[in-house]
Each structure stands twice: as structure tokens, then as C-alpha cells.
N, C-alpha and C positions, 0 to 999 in steps of 0.2 A: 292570415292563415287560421283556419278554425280547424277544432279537434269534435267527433265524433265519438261519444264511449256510448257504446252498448251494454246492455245489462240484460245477460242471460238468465231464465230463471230456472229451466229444465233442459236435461241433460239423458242421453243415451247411448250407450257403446254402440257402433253400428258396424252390421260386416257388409261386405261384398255382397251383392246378389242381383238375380235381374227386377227383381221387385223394389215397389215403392219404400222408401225409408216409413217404418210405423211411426205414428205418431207413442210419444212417450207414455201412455196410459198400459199398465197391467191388465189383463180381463181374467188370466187364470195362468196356473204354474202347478206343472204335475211329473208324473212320473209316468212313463209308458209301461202299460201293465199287459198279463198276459191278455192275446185276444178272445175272447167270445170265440164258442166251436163254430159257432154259427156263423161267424164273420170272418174272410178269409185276409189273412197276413198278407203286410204288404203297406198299402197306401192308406192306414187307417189308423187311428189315433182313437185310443179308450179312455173317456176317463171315469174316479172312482165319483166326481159328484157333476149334477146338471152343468151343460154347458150354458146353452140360450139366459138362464139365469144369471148368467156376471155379464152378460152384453155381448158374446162371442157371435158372429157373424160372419156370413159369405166372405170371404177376401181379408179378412184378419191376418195377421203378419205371426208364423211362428219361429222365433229360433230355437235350435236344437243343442242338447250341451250331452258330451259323454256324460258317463257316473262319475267320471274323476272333472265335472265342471270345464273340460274342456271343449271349445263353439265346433260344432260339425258342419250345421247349415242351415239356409231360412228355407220353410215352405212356408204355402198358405192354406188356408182351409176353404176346400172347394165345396164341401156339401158338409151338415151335419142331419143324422139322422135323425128316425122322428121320436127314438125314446129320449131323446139329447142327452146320451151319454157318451155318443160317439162322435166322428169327424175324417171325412175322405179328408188328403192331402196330397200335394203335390209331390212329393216325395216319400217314402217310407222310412216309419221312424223304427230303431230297434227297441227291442224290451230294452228295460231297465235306462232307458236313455230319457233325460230332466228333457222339460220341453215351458216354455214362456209365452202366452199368447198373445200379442200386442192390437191396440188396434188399428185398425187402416187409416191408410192415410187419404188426408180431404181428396186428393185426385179420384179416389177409389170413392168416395162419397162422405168420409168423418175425418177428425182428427187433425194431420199435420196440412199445415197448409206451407209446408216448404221449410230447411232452417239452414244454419249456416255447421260446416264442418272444423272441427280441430283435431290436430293429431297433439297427442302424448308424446310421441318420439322423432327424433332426427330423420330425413331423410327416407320420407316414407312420397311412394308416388301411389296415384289415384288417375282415376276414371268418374268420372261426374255424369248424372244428365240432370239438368238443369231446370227449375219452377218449371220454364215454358217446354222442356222438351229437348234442349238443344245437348249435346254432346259433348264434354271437354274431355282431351285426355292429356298424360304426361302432367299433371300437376304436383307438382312439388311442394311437402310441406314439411317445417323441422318443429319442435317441442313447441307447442302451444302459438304455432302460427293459428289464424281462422281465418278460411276460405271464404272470402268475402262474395258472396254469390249465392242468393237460396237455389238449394240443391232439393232433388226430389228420389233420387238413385244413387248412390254407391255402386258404380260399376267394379270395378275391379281396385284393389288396395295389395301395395305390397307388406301389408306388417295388417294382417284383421286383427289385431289386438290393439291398434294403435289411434283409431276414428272415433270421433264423441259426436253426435248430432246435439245440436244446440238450438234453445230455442229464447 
């Protein structure tokens, strides 16, 4: 019988979404400020310093956290303008609301090229899609199990506070 130890070296809290897991690299972390009169509320993200300057790009993975740090949802950044202060999104972010921009994952063209999941807590079920694409659902995981499977999506989680992407 032979044993197998992996050594993980990065680590990221991951939620549910129909997007790719980002790979674990930062590119910028802000606060949603008021919009430009000029730019109309809604699916646009401000921010107070250059974007394209920390590496931000088409298809960049953002999550979104109330003021009180609590996770609301992932978009992605579908255009950034050309003062690059700003950034269309797939979603709209409110004022005052923290935002993280991660970058994409290798599917998308950089970054994660797949990793394995772990839950934190007992009894948490999941939704996967898989390196190649494929679909699991109903998986079950308790405190510091790892999903032996590179994964590429987090479809659906019942505890979002409970999945670490590992790499």
C-alpha cells in the first residue's frame, strides 16, 4: 500500500458561482465609490487609482463583500474603460460595498490551471465542474475533507463560508 501526501502551498476562500474559480493572485482591492455624473449606475465599478496598472483584465474574477465584510457575490469585469479608472461588470456593485479582484483562471487564458477543494465545516454538500468540464453534484464534505478531483467551478455550496480552493 503506498500513501500519497500533497503539499499545498496557496489557498483561497471560494464561493458558489457560475464562473471559473480565480486563480489565488490579488490585482486590486477597493471600495465602491460614488459614480462619475457622467457614467450611469448600475454595472460599473470606480475606482480611486489605475486599474490596467496592477494587471486587471477582461475576465478577471471579482468578489463582492458588504461594508460589514460580509461575501454578497462574484462578477467579472467585462470592459474596462479607456481612462482605466473604471470597469463594466456583470453585475452591479452598490456604493460603499469592499470589492477584491482576482485574476482569471488558465481556462480564461492566466492563472489557475485547476485545484482541489476543502471544506472547514461538517456536512456541507457541493456542486463541481470539473478540469475537463464535466459535472458532479451532491458531494459531500465534512471538516477538512479535500475533494480529490481538480475542479474548475464551484457550482453551488450549501455553507459559502465553508470552501478553500487549494493549490
Amino acid at each position: 500500500m503506498s500513501l500519497s501526501l500533497t503539499q499545498f502551498t496557496r489557498s483561497l476562500k471560494v464561493h458558489a458561482s457560475a464562473y471559473d474559480i480565480p486563480a489565488p493572485y490579488i490585482l486590486q482591492e477597493g471600495v465602491q465609490t460614488d459614480f462619475p455624473t457622467s457614467e450611469v449606475e448600475g454595472y460599473f465599478l470606480f475606482s480611486t487609482t489605475p486599474l490596467k496598472t496592477n494587471g486587471v483584465t477582461v475576465g478577471d474574477v471579482i468578489y463582492v463583500y458588504n461594508s460589514s465584510d460580509v461575501f454578497q457575490f462574484v462578477t467579472t469585469v467585462q470592459t474596462i474603460t479607456n481612462d482605466d479608472y473604471a470597469i463594466y461588470t456583470t453585475d452591479a456593485i452598490d456604493n460603499g460595498y469592499k470589492f477584491t479582484i482576482y485574476q482569471q483562471s488558465a481556462q480564461s487564458g492566466l492563472g489557475n490551471q485547476g485545484c482541489f477543494l476543502m471544506s472547514v465545516n461538517d456536512n456541507v454538500t457541493i456542486d463541481v465542474e470539473t478540469l475537463t468540464g464535466n459535472t458532479i453534484t451532491g458531494i459531500i464534505l465534512n471538516s477538512n475533507d479535500v475533494l480529490p478531483i481538480q475542479v474548475r467551478k464551484l457550482l453551488t455550496s450549501t455553507n459559502d463560508d465553508a470552501i478553500y480552493a487549494l493549490w
